[in-house]
C-alpha positions as CSV (number, residue, x, y, z in Angstrom):
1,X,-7.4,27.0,30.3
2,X,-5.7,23.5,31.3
3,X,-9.2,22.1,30.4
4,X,-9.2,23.5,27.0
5,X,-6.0,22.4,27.0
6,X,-6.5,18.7,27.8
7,X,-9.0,18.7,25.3
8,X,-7.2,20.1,22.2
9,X,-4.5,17.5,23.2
10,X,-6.9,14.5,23.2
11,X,-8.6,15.6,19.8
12,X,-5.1,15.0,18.4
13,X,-3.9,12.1,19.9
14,X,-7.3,10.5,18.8
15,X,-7.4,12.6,15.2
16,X,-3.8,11.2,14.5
17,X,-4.2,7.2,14.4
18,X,-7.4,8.0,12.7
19,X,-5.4,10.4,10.0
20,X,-2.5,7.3,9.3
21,X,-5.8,4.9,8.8
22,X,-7.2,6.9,6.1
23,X,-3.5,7.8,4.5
24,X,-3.1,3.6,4.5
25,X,-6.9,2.6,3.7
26,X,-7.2,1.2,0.1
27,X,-7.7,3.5,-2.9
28,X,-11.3,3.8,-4.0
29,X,-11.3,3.2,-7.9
30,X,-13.9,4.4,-10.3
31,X,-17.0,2.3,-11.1
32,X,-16.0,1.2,-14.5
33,X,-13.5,1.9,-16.9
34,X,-13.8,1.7,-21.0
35,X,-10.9,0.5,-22.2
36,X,-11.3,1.4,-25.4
37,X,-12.0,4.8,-24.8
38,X,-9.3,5.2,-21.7
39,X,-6.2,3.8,-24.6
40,X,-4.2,6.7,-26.1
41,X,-2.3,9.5,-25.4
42,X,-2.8,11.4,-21.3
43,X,-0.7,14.2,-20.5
44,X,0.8,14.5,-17.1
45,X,-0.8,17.4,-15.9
46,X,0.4,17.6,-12.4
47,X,1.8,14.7,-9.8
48,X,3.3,13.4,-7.0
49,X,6.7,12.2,-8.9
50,X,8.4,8.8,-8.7
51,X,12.0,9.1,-8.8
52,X,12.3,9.2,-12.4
53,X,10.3,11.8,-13.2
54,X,10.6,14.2,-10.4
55,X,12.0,16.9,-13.3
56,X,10.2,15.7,-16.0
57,X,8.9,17.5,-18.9
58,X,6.6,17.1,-21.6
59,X,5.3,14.3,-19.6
60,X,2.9,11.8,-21.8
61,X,1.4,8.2,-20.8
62,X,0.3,6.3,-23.7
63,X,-1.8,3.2,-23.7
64,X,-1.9,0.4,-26.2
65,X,-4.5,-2.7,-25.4
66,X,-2.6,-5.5,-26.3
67,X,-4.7,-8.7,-27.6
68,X,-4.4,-10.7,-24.3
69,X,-5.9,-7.4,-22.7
70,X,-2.8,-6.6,-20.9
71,X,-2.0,-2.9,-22.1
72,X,1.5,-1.8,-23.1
73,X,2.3,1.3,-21.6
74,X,4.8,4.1,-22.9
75,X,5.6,6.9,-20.6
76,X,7.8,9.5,-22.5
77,X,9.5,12.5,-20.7
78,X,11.9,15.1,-21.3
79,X,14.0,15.0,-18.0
80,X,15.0,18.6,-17.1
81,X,14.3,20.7,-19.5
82,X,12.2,20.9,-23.1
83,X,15.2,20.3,-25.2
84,X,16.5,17.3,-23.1
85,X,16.9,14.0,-24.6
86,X,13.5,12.3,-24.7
87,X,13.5,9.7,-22.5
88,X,10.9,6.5,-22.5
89,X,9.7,3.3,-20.5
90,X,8.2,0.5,-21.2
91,X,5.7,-1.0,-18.2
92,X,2.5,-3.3,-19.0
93,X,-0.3,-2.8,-17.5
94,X,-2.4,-5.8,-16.0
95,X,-6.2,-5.4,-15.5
96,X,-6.6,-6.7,-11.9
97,X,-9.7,-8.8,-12.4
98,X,-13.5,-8.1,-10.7
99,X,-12.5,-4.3,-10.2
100,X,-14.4,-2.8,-13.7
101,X,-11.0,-2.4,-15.3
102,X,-10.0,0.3,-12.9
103,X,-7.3,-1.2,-10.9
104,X,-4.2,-2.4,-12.6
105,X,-0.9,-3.8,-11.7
106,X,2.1,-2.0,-13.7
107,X,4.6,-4.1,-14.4
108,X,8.3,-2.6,-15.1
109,X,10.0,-5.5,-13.9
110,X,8.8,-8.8,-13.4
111,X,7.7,-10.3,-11.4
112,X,6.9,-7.3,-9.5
113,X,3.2,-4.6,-10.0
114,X,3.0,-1.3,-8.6
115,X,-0.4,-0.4,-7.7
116,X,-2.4,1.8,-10.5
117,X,-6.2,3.1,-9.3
118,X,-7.9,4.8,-11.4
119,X,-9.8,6.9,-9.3
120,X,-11.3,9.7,-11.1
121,X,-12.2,9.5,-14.8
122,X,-14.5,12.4,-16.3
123,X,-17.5,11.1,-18.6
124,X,-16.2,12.2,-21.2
125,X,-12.8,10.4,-20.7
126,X,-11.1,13.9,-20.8
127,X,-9.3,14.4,-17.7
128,X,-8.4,11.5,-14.6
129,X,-6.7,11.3,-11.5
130,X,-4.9,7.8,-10.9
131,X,-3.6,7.0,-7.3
132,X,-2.7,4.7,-4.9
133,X,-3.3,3.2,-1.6
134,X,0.1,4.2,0.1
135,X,-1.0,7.7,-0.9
136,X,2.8,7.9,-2.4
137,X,2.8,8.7,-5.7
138,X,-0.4,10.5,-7.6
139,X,-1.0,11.4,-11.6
140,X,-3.3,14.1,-12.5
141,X,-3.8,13.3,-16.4
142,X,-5.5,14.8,-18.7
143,X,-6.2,14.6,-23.5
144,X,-4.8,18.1,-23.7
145,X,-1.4,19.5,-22.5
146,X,-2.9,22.0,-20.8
147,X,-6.0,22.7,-18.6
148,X,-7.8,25.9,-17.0
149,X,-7.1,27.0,-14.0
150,X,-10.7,26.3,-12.2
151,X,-10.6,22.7,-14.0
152,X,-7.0,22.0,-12.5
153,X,-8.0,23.2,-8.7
154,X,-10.6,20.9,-9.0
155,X,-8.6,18.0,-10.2
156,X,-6.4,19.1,-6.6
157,X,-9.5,19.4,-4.6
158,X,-10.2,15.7,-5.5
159,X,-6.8,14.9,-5.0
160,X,-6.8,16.2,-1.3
161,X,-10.1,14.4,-1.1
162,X,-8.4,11.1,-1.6
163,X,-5.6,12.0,1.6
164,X,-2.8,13.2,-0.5
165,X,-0.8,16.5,0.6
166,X,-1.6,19.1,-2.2
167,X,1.7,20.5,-1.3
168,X,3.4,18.0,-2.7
169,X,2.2,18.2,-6.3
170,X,4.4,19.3,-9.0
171,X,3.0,20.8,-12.1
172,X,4.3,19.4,-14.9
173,X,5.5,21.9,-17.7
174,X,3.9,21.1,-20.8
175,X,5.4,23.1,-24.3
176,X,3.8,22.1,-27.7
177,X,4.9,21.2,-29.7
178,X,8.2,19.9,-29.3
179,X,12.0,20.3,-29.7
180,X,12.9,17.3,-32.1
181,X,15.7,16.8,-30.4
């Protein structure tokens, strides 16, 4: 028994260190992504919440790309409840060069970029998962304001995949359309 012992405890002090190293090593970013075909509309299907949005509704991340391919960003939220006040903000995004347009700095205030990763981006540019390296905040996105339930656990499984704690998401209600208000 104290063998078994001993061994359980050394599988976790050498699983631990080994754990923080993959919660701290860099985000892996898609291959490529199109631009063109990535700009528009994403609703926040799920996330890991910044501050701000952490009781947001009707979540929806809009991309413009802006002639100097920078790519003005609008994130619109209802905070609270569906009939809230709609609330927006206003960060650019800048393509971080030699990384297939799939890591980008988002600016809100200068001089200062928060780390954006695109990490998973369906084929048919329907549904993506953007992350980063601190494993702090996560975005599961998606065209439509809603998704099935086997494509959504998916979307989660990937998300554990990249070291986040699942248990942490927060699905973000989604009712269309919307109060005018």
């Amino acid at each position: 028994m104290r063998m078994f012992c001993a061994i359980s405890i050394a599988i976790v002090a050498v699983s631990a260190p080994l754990a923080r190293c993959a919660e701290n090593s860099p985000m892996q970013p898609v291959t490529h992504v199109d631009l063109q075909r990535y700009m528009g509309d994403w609703y926040v299907i799920a996330s890991i919440p910044s501050f701000f949005e952490r009781h947001a509704y009707n979540a929806v991340e809009s991309y413009a790309l802006l002639p100097d391919g920078r790519i003005q960003t609008t994130f619109r939220y209802r905070d609270g409840a569906f009939d809230a006040p709609l609330k927006t903000m206003h960060p650019i995004g800048i393509v971080q060069p030699g990384t297939g347009e799939a890591v980008w700095g988002m600016q809100f205030v200068w001089p200062i970029r928060a780390e954006y990763v695109v990490t998973y981006l369906d084929s048919d540019y329907r549904t993506v998962i953007v992350g980063r390296s601190k494993r702090d905040y996560v975005w599961i996105m998606a065209r439509t304001p809603s998704l099935s339930a086997g494509d959504y656990e998916q979307l989660v499984q990937r998300v554990a995949a990249l070291g986040y704690d699942t248990s942490k998401l927060r699905r973000v209600p989604q009712q269309w359309p919307e109060s005018t208000r």
